[in-house]
Residue frames as a rotation matrix with the C-alpha (Angstrom) as fourth column:
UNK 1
-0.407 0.166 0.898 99.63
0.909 0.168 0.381 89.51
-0.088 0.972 -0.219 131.07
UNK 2
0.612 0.669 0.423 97.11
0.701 -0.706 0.102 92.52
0.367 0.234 -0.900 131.50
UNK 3
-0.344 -0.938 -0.049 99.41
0.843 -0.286 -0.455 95.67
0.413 -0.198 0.889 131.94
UNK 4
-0.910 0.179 -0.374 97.03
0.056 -0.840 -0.540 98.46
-0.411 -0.513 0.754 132.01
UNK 5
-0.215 0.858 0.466 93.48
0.973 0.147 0.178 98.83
0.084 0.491 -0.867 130.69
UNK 6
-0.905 0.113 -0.410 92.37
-0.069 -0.991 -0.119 102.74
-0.419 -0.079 0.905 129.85
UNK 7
-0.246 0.950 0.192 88.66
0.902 0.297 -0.314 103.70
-0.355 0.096 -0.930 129.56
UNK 8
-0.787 0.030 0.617 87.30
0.147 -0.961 0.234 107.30
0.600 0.274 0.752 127.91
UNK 9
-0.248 0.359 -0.900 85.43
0.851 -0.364 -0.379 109.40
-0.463 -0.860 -0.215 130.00
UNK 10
0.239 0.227 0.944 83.06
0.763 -0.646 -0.038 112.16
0.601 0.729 -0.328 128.93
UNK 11
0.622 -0.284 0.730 84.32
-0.344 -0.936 -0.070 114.05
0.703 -0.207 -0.680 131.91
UNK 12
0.263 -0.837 -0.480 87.86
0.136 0.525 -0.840 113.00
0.955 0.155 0.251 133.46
UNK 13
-0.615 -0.710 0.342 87.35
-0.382 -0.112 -0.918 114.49
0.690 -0.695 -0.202 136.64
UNK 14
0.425 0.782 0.455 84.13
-0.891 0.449 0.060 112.98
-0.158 -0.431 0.888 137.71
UNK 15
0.768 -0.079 -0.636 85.29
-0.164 0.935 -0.314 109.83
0.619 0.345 0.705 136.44
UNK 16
-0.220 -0.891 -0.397 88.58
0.317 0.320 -0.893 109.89
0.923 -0.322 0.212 138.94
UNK 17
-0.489 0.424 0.762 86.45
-0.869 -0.312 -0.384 111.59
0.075 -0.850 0.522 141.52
UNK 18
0.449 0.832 0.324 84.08
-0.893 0.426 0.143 108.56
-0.020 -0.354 0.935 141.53
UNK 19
0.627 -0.211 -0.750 86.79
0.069 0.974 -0.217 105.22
0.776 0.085 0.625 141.11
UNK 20
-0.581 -0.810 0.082 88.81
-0.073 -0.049 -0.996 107.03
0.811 -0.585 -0.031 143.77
UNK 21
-0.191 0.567 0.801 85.74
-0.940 -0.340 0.016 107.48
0.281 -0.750 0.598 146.18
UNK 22
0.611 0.789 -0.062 83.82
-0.743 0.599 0.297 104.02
0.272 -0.135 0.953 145.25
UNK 23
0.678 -0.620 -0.395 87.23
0.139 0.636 -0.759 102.24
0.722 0.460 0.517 145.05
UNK 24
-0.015 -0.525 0.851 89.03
-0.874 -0.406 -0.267 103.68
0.486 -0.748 -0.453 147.98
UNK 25
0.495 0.124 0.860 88.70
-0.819 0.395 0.415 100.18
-0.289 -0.910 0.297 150.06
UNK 26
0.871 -0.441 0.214 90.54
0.431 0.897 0.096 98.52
-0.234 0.009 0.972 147.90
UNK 27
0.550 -0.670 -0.498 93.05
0.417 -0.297 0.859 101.07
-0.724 -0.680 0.116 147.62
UNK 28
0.122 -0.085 0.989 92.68
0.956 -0.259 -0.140 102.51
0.268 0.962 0.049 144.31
UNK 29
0.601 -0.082 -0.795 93.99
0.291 -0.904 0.314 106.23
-0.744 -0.420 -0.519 144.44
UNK 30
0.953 -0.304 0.009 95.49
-0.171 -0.561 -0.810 108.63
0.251 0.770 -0.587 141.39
UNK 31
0.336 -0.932 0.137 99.27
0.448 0.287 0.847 108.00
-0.828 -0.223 0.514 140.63
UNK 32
-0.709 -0.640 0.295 99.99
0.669 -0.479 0.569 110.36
-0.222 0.601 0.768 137.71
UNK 33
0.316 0.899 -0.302 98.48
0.580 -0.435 -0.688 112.86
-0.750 0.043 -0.660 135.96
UNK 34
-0.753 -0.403 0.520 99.23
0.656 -0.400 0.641 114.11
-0.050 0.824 0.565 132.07
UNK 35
0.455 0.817 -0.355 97.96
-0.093 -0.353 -0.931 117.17
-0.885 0.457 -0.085 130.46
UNK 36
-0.716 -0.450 0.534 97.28
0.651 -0.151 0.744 116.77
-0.254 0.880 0.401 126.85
UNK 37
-0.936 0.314 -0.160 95.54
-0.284 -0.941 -0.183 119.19
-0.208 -0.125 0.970 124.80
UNK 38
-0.481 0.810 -0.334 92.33
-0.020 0.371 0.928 117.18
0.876 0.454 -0.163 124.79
UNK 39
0.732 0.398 0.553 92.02
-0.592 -0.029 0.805 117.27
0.336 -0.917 0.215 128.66
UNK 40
0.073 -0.481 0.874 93.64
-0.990 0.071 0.122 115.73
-0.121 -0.874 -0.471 131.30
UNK 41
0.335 0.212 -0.918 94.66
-0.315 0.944 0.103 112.25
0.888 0.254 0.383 131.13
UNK 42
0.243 -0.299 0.923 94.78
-0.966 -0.155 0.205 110.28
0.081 -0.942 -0.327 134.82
UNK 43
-0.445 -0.124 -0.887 96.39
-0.095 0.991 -0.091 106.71
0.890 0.044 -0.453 135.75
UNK 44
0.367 0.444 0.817 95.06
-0.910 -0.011 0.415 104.79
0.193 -0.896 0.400 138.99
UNK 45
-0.659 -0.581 -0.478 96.99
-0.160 0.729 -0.666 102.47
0.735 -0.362 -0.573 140.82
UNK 46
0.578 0.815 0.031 96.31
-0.155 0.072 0.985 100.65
0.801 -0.575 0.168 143.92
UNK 47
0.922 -0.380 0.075 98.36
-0.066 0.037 0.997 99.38
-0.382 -0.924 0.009 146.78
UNK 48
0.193 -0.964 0.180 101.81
0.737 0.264 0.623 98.34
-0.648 0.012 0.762 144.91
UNK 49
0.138 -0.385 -0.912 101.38
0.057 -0.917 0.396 102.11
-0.989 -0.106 -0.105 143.12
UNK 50
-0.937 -0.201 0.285 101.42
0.254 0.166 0.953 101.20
-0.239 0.965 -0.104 139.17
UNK 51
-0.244 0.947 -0.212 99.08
-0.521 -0.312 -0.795 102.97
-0.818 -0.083 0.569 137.61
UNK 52
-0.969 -0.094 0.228 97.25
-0.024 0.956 0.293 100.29
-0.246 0.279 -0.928 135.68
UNK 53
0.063 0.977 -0.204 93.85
0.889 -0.148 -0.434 102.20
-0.454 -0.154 -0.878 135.31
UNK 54
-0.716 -0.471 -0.515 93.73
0.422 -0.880 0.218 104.95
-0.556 -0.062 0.829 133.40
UNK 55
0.108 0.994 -0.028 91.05
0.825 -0.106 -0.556 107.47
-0.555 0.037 -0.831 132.42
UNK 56
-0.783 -0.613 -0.106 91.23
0.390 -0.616 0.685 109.75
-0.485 0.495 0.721 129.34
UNK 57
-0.310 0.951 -0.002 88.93
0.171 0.054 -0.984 111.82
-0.935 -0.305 -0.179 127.65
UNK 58
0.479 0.256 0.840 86.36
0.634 0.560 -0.533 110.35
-0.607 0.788 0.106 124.84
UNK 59
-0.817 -0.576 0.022 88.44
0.299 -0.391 0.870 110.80
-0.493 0.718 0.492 121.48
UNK 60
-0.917 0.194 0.348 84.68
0.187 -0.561 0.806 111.58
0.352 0.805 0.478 119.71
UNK 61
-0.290 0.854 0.433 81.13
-0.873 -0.050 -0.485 112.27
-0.393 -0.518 0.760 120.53
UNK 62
0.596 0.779 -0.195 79.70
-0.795 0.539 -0.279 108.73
-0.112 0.321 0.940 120.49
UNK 63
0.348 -0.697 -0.627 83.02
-0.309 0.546 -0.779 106.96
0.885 0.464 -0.025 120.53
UNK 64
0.478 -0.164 0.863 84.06
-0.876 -0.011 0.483 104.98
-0.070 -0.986 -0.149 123.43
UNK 65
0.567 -0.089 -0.819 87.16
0.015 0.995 -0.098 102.30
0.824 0.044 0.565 122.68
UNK 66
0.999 0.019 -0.029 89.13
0.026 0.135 0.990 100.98
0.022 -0.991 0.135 125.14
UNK 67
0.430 -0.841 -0.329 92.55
-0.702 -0.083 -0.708 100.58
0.568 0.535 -0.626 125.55
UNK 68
0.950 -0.113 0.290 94.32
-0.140 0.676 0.723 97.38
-0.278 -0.728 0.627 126.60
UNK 69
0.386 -0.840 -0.382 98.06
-0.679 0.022 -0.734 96.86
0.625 0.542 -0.561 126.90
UNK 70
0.977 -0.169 -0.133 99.45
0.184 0.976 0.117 93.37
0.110 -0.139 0.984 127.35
UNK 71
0.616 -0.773 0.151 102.84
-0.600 -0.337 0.725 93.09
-0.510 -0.538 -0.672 129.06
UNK 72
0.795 -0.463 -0.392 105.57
-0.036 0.608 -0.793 91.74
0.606 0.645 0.466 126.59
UNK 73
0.858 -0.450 -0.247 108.80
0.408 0.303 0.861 89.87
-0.313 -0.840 0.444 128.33
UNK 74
-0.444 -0.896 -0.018 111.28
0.704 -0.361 0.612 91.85
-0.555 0.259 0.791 125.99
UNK 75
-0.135 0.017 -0.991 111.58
-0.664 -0.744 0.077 94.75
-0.736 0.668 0.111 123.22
UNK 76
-0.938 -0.347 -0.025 112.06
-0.207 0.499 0.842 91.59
-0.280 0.794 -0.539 120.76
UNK 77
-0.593 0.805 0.015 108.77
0.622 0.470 -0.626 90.55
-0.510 -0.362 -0.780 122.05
UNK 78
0.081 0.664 -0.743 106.89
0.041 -0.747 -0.663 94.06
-0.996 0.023 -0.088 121.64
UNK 79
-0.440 -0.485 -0.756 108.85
-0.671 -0.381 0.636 94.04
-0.597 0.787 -0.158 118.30
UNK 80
-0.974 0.176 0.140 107.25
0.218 0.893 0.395 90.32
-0.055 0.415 -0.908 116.93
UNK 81
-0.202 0.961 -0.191 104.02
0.338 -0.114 -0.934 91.90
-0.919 -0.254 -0.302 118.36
UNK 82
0.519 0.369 -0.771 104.13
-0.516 -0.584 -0.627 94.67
-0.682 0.723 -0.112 115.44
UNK 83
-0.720 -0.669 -0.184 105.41
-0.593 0.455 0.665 92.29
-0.361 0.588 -0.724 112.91
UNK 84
-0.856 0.408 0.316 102.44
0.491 0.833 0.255 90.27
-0.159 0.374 -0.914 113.01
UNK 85
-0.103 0.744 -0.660 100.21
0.337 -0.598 -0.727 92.96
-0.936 -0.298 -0.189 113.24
UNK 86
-0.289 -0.538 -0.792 101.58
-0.778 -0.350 0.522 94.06
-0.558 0.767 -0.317 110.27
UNK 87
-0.943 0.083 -0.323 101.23
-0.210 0.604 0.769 90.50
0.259 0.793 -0.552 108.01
UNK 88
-0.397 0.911 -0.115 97.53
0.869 0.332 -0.366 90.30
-0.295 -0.245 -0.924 109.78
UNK 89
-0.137 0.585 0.799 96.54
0.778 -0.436 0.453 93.45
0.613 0.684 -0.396 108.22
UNK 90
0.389 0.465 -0.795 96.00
0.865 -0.481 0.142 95.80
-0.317 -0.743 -0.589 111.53
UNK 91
0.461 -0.461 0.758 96.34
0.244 -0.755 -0.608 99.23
0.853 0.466 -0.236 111.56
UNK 92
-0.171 -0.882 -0.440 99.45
0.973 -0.080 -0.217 100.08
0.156 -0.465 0.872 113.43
UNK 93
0.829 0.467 -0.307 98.91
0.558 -0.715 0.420 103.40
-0.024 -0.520 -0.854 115.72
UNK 94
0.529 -0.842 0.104 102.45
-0.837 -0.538 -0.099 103.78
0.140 -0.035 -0.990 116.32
UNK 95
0.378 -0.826 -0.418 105.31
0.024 0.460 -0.888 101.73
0.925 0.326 0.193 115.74
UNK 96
0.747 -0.317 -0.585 107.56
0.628 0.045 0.777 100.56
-0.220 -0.947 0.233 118.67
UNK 97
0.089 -0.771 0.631 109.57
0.132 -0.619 -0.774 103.01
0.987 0.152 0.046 120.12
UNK 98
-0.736 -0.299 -0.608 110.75
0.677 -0.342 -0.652 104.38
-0.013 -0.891 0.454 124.23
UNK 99
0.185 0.808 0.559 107.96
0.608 -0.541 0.581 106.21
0.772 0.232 -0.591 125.22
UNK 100
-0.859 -0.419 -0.294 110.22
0.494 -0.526 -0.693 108.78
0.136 -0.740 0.659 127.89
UNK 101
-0.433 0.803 0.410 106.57
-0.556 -0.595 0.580 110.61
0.710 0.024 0.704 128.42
UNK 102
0.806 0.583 -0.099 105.62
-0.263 0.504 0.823 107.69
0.530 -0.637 0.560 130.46
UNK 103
0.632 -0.761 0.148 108.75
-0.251 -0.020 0.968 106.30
-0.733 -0.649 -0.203 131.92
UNK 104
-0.376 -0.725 -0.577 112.75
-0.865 0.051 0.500 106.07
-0.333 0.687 -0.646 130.02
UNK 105
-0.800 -0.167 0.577 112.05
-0.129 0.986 0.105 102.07
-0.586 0.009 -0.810 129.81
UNK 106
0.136 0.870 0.473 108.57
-0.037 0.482 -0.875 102.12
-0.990 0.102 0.098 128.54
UNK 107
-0.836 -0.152 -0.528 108.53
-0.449 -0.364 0.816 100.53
-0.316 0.919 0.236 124.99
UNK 108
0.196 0.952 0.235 105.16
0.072 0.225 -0.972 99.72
-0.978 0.207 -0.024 123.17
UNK 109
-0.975 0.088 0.203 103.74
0.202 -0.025 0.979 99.33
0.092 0.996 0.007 120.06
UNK 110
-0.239 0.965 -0.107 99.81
-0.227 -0.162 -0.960 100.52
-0.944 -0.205 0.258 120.05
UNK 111
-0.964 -0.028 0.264 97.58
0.166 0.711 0.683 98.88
-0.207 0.703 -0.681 117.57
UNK 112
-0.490 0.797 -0.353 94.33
-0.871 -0.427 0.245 98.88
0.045 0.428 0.903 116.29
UNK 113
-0.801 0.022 0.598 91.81
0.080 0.994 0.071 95.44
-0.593 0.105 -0.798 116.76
UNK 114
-0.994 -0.100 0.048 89.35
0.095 -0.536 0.839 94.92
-0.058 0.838 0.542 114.95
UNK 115
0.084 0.996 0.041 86.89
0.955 -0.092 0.284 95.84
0.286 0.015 -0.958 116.44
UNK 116
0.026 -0.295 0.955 88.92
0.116 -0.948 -0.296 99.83
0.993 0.119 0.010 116.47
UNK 117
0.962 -0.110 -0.249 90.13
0.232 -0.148 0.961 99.13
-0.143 -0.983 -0.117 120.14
UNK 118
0.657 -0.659 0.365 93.29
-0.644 -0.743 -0.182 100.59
0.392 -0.115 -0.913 120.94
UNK 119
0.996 -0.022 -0.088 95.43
0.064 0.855 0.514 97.37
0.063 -0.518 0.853 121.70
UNK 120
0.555 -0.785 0.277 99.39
-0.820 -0.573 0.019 97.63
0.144 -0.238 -0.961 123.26
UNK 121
0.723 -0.460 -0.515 102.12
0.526 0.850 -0.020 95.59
0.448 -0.256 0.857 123.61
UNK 122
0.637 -0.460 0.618 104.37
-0.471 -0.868 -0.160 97.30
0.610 -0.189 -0.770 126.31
UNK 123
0.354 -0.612 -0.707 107.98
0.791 0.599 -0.123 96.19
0.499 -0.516 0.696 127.87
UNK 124
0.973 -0.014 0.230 108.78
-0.171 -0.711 0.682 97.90
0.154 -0.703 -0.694 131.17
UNK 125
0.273 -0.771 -0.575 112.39
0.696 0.571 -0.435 98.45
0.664 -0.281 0.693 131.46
UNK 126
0.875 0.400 -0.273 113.58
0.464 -0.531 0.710 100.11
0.139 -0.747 -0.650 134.88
């Protein structure tokens, strides 16, 4: 169910300096790295390499949602996701679409709860 969970950080490289250090024994260790023009954005994986952790940095001063994205078993899936989002009122980040920026397969929808987390539905095709 849980696909990836992303946290803001007021500074992105302390923050990947200190889950790689404290976290090393269970085998947490950087597995990508994006620049955008807000700063660096990093995933962390552990042993089976998916990065599934990912640290980005805070979108305001004083702002700190999360981001959680829930594995869907199809595109239809991801696609029902933003359908109901839609007749429940959320605001819709971005429509589903292939996000090639992360990998060809990756399709999502990104969402809004309401409490103004950042919430995903995201089918991995390889």
């Amino acid at each position: 169910m849980l696909d990836h969970l992303g946290l803001q950080a007021a500074d992105v490289g302390a923050a990947t300096t200190f889950y790689c250090q404290v976290f090393a024994a269970v085998g947490l260790r950087e597995a990508v790295r994006h620049e955008t023009p807000a700063g660096d954005v990093v995933g962390l994986c552990g042993p089976e390499g998916f990065p599934d952790l990912w640290l980005a940095p805070r979108e305001a001063p004083g702002s700190r949602p999360v981001h959680l994205a829930l594995t869907a078993p199809s595109r239809e899936a991801v696609d029902a996701v933003h359908t109901a989002a839609l007749a429940a009122g959320a605001e819709v980040l971005h429509a589903p679409r292939v996000w090639p920026e992360y990998h060809p397969g990756y399709y999502a929808v990104f969402l809004r709860d309401p409490d103004g987390n950042n919430v995903e539905a995201v089918h991995h095709t390889f």
